[in-house]
C-alpha positions as a Markdown table, in Angstrom:
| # | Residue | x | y | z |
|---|---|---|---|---|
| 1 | Unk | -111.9 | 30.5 | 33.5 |
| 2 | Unk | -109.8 | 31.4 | 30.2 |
| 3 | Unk | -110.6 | 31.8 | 26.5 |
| 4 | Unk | -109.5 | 29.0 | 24.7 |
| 5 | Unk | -109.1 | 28.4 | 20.7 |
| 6 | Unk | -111.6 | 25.4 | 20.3 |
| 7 | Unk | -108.3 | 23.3 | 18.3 |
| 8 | Unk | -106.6 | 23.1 | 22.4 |
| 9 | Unk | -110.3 | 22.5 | 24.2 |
| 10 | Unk | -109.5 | 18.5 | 25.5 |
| 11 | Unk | -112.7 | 15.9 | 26.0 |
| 12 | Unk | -113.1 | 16.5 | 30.1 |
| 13 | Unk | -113.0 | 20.3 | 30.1 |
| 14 | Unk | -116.2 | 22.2 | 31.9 |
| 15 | Unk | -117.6 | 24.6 | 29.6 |
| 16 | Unk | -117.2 | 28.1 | 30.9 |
| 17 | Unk | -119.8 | 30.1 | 29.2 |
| 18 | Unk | -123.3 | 28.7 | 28.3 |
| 19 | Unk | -123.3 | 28.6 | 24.1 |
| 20 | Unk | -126.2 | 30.0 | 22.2 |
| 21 | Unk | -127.7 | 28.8 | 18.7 |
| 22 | Unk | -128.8 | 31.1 | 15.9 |
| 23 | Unk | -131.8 | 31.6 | 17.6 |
| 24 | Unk | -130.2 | 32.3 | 20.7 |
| 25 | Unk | -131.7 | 28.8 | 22.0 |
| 26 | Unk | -129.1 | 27.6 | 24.4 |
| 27 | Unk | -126.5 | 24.6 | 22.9 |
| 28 | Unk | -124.9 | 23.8 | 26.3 |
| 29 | Unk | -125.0 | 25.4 | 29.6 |
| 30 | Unk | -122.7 | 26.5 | 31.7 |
| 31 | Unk | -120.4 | 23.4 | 33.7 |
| 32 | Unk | -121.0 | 21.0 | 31.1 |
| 33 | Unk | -118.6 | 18.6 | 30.7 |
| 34 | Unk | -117.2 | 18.9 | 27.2 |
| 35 | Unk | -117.1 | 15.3 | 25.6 |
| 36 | Unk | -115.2 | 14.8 | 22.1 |
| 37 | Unk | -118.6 | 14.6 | 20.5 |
| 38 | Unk | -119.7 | 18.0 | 22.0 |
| 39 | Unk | -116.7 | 19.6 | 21.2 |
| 40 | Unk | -116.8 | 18.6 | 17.2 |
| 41 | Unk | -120.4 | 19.4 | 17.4 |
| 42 | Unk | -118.9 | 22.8 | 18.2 |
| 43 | Unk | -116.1 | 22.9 | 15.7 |
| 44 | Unk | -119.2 | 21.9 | 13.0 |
| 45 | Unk | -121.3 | 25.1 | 14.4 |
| 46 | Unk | -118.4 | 26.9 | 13.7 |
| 47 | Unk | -117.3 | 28.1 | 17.0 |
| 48 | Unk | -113.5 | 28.8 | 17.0 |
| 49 | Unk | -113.1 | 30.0 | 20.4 |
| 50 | Unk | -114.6 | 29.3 | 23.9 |
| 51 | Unk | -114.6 | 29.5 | 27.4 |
| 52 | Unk | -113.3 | 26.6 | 29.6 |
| 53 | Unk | -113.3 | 26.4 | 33.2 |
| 54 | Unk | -110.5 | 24.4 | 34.9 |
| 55 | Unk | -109.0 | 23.6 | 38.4 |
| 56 | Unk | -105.9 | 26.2 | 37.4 |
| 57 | Unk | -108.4 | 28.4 | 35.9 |
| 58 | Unk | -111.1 | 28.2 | 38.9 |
| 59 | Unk | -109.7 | 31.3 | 40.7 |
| 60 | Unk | -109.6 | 33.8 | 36.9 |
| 61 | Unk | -113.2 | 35.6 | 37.1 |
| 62 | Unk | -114.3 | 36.8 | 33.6 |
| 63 | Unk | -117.0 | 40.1 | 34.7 |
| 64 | Unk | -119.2 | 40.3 | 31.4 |
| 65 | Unk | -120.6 | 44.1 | 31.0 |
| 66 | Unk | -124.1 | 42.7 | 30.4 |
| 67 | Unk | -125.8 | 39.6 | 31.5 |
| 68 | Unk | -126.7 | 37.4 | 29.2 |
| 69 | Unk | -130.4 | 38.5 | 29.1 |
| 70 | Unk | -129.7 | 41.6 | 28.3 |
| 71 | Unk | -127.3 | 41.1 | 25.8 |
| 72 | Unk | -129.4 | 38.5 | 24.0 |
| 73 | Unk | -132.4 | 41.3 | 24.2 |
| 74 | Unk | -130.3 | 43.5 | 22.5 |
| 75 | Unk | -129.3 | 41.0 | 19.5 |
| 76 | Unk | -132.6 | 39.8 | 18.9 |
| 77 | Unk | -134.3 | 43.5 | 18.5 |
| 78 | Unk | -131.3 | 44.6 | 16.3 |
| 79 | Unk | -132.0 | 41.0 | 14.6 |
| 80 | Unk | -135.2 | 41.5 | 14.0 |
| 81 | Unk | -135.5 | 44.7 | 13.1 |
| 82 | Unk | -132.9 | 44.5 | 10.3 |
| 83 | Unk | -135.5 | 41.2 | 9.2 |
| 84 | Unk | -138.4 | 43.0 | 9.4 |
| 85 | Unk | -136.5 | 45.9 | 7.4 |
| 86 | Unk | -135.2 | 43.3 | 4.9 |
| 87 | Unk | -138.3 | 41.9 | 4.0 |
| 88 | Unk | -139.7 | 45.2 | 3.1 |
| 89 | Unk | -137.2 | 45.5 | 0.4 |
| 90 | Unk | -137.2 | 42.3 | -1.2 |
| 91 | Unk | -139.1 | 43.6 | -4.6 |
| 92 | Unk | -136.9 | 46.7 | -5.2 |
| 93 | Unk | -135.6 | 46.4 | -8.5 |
| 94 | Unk | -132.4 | 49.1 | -8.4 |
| 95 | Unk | -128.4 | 48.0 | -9.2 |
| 96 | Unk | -126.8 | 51.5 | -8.9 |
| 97 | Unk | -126.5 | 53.6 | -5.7 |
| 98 | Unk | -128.0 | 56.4 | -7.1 |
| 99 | Unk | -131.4 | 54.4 | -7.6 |
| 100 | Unk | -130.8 | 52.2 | -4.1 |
| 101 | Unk | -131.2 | 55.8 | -2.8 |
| 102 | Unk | -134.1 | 57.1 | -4.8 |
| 103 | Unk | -136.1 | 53.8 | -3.8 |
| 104 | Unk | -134.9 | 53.9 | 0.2 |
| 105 | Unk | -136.5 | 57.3 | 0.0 |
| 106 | Unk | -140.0 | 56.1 | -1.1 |
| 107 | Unk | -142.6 | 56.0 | 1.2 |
| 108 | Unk | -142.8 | 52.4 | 1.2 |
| 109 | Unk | -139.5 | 51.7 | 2.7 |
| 110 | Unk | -139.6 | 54.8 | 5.1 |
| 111 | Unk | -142.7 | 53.5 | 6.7 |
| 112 | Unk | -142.0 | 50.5 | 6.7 |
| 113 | Unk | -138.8 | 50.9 | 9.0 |
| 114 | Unk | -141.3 | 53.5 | 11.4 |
| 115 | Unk | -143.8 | 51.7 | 11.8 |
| 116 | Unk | -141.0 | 48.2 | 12.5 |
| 117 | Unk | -142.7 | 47.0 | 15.5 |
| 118 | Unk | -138.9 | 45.4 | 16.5 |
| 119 | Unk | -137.1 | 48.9 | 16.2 |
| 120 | Unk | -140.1 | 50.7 | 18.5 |
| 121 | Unk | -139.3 | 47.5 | 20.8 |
| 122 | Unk | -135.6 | 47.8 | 20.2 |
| 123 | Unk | -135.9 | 52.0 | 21.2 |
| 124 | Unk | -137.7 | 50.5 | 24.4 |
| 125 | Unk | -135.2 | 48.2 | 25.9 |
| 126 | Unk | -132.0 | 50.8 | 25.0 |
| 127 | Unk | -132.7 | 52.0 | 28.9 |
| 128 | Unk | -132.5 | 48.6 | 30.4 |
| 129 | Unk | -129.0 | 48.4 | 27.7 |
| 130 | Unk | -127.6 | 52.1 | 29.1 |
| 131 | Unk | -128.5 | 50.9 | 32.7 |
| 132 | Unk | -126.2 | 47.8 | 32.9 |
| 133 | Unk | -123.5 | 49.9 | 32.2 |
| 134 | Unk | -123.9 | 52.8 | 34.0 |
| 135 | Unk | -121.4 | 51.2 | 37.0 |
| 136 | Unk | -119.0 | 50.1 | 34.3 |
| 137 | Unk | -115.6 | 52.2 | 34.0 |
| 138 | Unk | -113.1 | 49.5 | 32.6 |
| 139 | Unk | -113.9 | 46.5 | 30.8 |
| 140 | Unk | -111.9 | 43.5 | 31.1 |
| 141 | Unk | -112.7 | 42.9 | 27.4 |
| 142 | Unk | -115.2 | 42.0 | 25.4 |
| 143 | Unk | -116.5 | 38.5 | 26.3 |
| 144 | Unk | -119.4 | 37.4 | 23.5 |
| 145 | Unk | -118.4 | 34.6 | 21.3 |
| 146 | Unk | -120.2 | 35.6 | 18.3 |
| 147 | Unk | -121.3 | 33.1 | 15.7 |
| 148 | Unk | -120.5 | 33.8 | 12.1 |
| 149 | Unk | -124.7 | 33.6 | 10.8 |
| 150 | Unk | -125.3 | 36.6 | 13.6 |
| 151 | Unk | -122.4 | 38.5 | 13.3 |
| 152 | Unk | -123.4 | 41.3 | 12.7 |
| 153 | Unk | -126.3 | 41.5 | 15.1 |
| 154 | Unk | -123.7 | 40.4 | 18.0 |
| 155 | Unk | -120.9 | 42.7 | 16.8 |
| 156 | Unk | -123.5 | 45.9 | 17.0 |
| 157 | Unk | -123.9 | 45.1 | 20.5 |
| 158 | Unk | -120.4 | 44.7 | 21.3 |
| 159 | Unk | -120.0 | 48.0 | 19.5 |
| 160 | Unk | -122.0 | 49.7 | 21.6 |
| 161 | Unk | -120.8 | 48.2 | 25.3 |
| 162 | Unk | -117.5 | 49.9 | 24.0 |
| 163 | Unk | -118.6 | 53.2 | 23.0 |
| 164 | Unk | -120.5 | 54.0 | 25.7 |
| 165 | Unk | -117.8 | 52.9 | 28.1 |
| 166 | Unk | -115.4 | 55.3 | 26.4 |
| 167 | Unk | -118.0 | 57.7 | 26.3 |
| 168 | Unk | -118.7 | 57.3 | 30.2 |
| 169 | Unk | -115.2 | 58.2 | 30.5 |
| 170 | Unk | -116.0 | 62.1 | 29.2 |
| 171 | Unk | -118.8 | 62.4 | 31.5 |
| 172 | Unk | -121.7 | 62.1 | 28.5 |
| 173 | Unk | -125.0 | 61.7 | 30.4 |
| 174 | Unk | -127.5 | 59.1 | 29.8 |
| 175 | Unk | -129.1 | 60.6 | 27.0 |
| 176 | Unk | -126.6 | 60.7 | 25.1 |
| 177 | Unk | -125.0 | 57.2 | 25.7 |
| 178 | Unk | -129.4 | 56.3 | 24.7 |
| 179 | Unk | -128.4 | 58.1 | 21.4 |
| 180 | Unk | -124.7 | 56.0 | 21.3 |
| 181 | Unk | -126.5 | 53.2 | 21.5 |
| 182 | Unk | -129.3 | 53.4 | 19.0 |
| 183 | Unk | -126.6 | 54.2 | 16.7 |
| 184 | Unk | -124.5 | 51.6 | 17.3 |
| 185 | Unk | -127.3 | 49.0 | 17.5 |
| 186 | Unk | -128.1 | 50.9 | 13.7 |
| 187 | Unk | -124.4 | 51.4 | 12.4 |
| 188 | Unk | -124.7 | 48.9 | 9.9 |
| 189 | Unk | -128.2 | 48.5 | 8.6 |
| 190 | Unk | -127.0 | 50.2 | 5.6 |
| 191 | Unk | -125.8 | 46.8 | 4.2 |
| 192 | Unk | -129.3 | 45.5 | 4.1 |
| 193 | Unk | -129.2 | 46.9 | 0.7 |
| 194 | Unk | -126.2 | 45.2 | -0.5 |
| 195 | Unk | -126.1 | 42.1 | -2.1 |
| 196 | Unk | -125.5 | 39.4 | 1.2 |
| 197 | Unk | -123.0 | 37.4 | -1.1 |
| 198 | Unk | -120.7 | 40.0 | -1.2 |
| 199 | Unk | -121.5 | 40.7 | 2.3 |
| 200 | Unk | -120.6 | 37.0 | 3.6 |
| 201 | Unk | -118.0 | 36.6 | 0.4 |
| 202 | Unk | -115.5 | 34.4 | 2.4 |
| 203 | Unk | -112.6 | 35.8 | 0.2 |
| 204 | Unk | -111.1 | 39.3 | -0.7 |
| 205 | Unk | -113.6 | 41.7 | -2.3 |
| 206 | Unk | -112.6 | 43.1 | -5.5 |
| 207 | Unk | -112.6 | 46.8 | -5.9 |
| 208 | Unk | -115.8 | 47.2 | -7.6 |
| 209 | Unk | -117.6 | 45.2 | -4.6 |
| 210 | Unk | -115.4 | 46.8 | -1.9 |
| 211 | Unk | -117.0 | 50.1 | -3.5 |
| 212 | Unk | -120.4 | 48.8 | -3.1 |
| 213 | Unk | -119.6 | 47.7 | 0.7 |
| 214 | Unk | -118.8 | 51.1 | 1.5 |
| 215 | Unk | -121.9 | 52.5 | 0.3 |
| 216 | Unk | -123.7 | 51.2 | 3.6 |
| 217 | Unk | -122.9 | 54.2 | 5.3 |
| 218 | Unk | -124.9 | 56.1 | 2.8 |
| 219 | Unk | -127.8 | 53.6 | 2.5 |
| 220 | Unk | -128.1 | 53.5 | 6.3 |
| 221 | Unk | -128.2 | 57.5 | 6.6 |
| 222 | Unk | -130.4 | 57.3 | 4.1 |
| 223 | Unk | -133.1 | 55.2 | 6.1 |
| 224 | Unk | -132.6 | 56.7 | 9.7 |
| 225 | Unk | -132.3 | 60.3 | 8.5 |
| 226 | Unk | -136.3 | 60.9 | 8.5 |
| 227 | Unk | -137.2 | 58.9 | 11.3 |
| 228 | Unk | -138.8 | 60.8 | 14.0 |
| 229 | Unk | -137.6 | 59.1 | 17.3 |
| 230 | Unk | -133.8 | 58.6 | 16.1 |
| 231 | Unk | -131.8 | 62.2 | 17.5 |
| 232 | Unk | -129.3 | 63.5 | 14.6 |
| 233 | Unk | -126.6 | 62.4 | 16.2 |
| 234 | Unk | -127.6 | 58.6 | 16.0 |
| 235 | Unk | -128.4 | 59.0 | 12.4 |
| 236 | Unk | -124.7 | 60.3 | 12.2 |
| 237 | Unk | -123.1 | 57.1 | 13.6 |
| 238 | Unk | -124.1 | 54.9 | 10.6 |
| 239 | Unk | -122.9 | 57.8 | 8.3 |
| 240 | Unk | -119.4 | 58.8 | 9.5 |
| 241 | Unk | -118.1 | 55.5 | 11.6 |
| 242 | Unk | -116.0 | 54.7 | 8.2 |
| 243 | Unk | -114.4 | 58.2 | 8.4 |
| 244 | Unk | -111.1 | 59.5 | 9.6 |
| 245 | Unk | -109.1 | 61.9 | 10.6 |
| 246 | Unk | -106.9 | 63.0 | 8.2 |
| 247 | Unk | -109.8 | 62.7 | 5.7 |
| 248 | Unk | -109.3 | 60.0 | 3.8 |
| 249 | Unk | -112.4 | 57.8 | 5.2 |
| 250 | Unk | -115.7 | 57.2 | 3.4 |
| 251 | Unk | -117.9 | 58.2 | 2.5 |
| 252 | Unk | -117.8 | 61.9 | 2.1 |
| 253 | Unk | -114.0 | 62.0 | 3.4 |
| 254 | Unk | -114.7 | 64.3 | 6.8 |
| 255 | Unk | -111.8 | 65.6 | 8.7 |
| 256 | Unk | -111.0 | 65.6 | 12.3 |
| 257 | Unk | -109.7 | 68.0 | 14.7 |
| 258 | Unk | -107.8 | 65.2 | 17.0 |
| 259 | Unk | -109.8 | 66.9 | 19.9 |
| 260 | Unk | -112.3 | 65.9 | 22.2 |
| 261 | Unk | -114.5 | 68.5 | 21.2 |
| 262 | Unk | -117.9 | 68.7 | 23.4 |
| 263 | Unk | -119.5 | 71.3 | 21.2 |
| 264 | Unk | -119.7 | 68.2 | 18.9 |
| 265 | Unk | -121.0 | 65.5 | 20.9 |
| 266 | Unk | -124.7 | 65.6 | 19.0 |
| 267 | Unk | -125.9 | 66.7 | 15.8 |
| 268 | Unk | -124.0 | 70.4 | 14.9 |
| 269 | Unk | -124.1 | 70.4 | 10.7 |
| 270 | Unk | -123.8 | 68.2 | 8.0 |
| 271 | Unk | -120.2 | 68.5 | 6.9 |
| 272 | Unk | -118.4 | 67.9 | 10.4 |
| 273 | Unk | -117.2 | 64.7 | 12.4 |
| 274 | Unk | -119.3 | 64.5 | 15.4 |
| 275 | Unk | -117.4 | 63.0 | 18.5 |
| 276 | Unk | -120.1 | 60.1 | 19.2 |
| 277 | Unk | -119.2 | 58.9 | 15.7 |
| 278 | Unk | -115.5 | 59.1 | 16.3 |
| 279 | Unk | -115.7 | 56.8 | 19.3 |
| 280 | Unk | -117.9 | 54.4 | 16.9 |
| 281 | Unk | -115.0 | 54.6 | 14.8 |
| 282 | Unk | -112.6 | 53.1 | 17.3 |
| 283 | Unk | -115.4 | 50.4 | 19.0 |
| 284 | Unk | -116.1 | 49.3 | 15.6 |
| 285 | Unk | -112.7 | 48.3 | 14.5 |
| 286 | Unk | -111.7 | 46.8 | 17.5 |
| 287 | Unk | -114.8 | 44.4 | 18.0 |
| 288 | Unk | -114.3 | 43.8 | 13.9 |
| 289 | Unk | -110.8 | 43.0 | 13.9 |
| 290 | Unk | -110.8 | 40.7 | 17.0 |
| 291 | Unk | -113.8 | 38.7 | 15.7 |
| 292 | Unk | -113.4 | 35.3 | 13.9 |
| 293 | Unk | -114.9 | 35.4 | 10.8 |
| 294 | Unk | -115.9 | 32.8 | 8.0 |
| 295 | Unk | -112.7 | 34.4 | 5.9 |
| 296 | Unk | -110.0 | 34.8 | 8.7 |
| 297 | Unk | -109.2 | 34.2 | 11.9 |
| 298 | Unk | -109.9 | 37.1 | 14.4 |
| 299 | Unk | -106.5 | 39.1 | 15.2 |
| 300 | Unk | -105.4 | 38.8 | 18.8 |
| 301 | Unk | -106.6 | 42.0 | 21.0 |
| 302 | Unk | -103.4 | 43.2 | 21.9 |
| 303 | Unk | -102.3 | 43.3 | 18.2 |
| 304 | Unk | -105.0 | 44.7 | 18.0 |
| 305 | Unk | -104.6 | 47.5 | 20.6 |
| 306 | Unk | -101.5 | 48.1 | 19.5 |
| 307 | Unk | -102.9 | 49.0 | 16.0 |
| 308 | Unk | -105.4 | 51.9 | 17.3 |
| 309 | Unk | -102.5 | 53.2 | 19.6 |
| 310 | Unk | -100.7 | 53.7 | 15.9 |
| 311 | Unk | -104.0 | 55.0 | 14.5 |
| 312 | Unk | -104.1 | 57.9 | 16.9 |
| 313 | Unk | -103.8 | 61.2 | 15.2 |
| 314 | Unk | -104.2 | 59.5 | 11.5 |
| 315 | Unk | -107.4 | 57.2 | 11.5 |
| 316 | Unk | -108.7 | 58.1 | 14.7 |
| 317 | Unk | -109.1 | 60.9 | 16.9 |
| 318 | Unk | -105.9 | 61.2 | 19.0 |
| 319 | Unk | -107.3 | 62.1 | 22.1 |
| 320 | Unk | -110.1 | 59.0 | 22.1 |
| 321 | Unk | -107.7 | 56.9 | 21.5 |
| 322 | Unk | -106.2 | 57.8 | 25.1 |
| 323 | Unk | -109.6 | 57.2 | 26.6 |
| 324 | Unk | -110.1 | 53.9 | 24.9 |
| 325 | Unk | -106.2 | 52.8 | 26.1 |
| 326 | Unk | -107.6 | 53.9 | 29.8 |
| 327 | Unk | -110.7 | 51.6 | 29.7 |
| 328 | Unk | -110.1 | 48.9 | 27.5 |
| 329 | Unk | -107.0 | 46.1 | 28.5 |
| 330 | Unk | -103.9 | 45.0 | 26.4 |
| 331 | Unk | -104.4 | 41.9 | 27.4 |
| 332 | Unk | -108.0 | 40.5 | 28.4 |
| 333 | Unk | -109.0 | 39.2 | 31.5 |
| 334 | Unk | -109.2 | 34.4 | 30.7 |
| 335 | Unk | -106.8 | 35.6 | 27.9 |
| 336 | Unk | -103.8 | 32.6 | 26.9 |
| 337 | Unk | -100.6 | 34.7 | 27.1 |
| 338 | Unk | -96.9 | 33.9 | 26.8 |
| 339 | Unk | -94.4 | 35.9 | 28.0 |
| 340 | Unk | -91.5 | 36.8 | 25.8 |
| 341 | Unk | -88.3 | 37.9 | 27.5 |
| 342 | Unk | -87.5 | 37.6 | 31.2 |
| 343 | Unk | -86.6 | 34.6 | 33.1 |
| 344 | Unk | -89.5 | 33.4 | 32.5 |
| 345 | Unk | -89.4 | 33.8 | 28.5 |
| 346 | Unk | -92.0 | 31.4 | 26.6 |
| 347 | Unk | -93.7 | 30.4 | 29.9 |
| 348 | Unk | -97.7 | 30.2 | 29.2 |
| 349 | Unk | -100.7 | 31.1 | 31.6 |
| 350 | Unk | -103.7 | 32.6 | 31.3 |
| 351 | Unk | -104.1 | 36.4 | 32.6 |
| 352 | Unk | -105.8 | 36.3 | 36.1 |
| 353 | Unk | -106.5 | 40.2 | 36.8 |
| 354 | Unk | -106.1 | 43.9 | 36.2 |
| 355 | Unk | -104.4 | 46.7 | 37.2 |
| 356 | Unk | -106.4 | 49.4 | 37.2 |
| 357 | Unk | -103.9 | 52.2 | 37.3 |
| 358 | Unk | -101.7 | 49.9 | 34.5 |
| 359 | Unk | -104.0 | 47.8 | 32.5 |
| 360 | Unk | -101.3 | 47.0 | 29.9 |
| 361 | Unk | -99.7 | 45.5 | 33.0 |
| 362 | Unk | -101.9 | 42.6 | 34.2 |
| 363 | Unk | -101.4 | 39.3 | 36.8 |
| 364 | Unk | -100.7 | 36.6 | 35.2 |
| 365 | Unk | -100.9 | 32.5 | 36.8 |
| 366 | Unk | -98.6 | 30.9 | 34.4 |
| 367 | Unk | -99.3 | 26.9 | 33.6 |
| 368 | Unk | -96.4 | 26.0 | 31.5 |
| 369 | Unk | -92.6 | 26.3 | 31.2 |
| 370 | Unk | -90.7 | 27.6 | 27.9 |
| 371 | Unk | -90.6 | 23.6 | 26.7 |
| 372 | Unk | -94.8 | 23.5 | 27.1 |
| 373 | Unk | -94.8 | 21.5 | 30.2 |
| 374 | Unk | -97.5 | 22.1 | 32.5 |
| 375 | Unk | -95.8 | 23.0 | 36.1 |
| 376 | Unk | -97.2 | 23.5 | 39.4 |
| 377 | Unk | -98.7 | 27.0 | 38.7 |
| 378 | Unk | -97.6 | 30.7 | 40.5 |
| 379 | Unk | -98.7 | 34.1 | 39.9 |
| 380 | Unk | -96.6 | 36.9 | 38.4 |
| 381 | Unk | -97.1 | 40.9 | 38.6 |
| 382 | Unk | -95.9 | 42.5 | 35.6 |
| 383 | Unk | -96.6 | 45.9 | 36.8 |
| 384 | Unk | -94.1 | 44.9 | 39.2 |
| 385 | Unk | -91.3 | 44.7 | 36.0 |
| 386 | Unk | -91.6 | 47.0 | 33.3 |
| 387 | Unk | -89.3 | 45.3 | 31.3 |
| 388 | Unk | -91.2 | 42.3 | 31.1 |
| 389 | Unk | -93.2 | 42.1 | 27.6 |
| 390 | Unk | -96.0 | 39.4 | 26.9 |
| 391 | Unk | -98.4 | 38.5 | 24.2 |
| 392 | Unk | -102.0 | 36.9 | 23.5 |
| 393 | Unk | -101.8 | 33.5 | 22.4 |
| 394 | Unk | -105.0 | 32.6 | 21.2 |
């Protein structure tokens, strides 16, 4: 199986993945046969990248963190309740923050996000979440092709596989990933009260709605911070996932320590980064960046990678930033790579496996010489060469 950009998927092709709609109704199923009507179809729904399986490909196993059924629980209750939120706010007549906050604060709003029958479902099913990944230490990326109408339902989820992986790595116990993932699953209901064109403006903001945007941190804190089955700490992940280190993040400009502080893993006072949110920090600009969006394409995950390595110490905390480079690949498991110096410079293949004790070093079955013929395929090791350098193609 491998991760294709939907542009190189070819009529004859097996689907790798079944494809959901809006609704989370299934498209196509796994092992269909991709015909050139299906695949425009596709390209119409605005899918940009999907999974193919292939006779080079058979042998590359994709391990999702979730089954499908879970993960599709999980984005309909955080659909739902931001719907169910939504619709409670429809008549609020406010256009500054200050009055956005006043009216999120009235009873009306408050009880109508307690008494959300989808966020007391949604605070159900977090155990069956927490459960699937309790035997998860290292992800071979994250798998979801998102569509652009549910973005931000899907991208919550894939926040929270992330963090709580990371977290898993310090030991947190369950209650506390439970409290990771509420506020993950929460982190952006903030822009509920934002206007949805400026939300899904398929352009660059200007700097009087990029100021708006970043008031959903606020908004959301705003909502959760009353809420009597939400623990302090998840309220905090909507409020400080936009912060940084060196303390100029949003919205109240918090500075980090660089540590990986335990005193701070839940809620300790109002004016200080708690280390839950810091690894929100990280999941959420990872999923964000690699996803396609209606405005650009997503950025390639070891790009990507690369970017958060630089972070460390500025934008994020330093030493999270070590445990997310322990559990989350370079280079994707199905991912298109081509190799860049070597004998085998600008060869093509798709990366097959990990190694766990070097996961920037991966096995690689490489389909296609320098001059994009496809050859009679072999396996390399590059943990084997540590010169060898690659690069995501897709």
């Amino acid at each position: 199986m491998r991760r294709m950009h939907i542009q190189n998927v070819e009529p004859g092709m097996m689907l790798g993945k079944a494809l959901y709609g809006d609704n989370y109704e299934v498209l196509l199923n796994k092992g269909v046969v991709l015909t050139e009507d299906y695949i425009n179809r596709l390209k119409n729904r605005g899918f940009i990248k999907i999974y193919t399986d292939d006779e080079e490909t058979a042998d590359v196993v994709i391990k999702d963190p979730i089954s499908d059924k879970i993960r599709i629980m999980a984005t309909k209750d955080i659909l739902k309740t931001y719907e169910l939120t939504r619709s409670a706010i429809v008549n609020i007549e406010a256009d500054t923050a200050e009055s956005i906050i006043k009216s999120i604060n009235t009873p009306k709003i408050k009880n109508a996000f307690q008494e959300n029958q989808a966020f007391k479902q949604m605070c159900k099913d977090i155990n069956s979440f927490v459960d699937e990944l309790m035997n998860e230490d290292i992800l071979s990326g994250l798998n979801s092709i998102k569509s652009f109408d549910n973005y931000t339902f899907e991208h919550s989820v894939d926040t929270a596989v992330l963090s709580i992986i990371i977290a898993k790595r310090l030991f947190l116990n369950k209650d506390k990933l439970r409290q990771i993932a509420i506020g993950e699953f929460l982190h952006d209901i903030g822009k509920i009260f934002i206007d949805e064109k400026i939300i899904n403006k398929p352009g660059k903001l200007t700097a009087e709605e990029y100021e708006q945007v970043k008031q959903h941190t606020t908004y959301g804190y705003e909502l959760l911070k009353d809420i009597e089955n939400i623990g302090e700490a998840s309220k905090h992940i909507p409020y400080q996932h936009h912060e940084r280190q060196d303390g100029k993040g949003y919205p109240r400009g918090l500075r980090g320590n660089n540590k990986i502080d335990s005193s701070s893993v839940g809620y300790t006072e109002q004016d200080k980064l708690i280390m839950i949110a810091e690894i929100a920090a990280i999941a959420d600009y990872y999923d964000a960046c690699i996803s396609d969006r209606p405005y650009r394409k997503g950025l390639s995950p070891d790009f990507v990678y690369g970017l958060i390595k630089d972070g460390a110490g500025t934008q994020f905390n330093r030493e999270l930033v070590d445990c997310f480079l322990d559990v989350m690949p370079k280079y994707p498991v199905g991912s298109e790579v081509r190799i860049k110096n070597g004998i085998y410079k600008d060869f093509t293949g798709v990366v097959m496996s990990l190694n766990t004790q070097q996961l920037s070093k991966p096995k690689v079955k490489l389909l296609c010489d320098a001059k994009k013929n496809k050859i009679k395929s072999f396996e390399i090791d590059l943990s084997s060469d540590s010169t060898m350098d690659m690069e995501c193609i897709c």
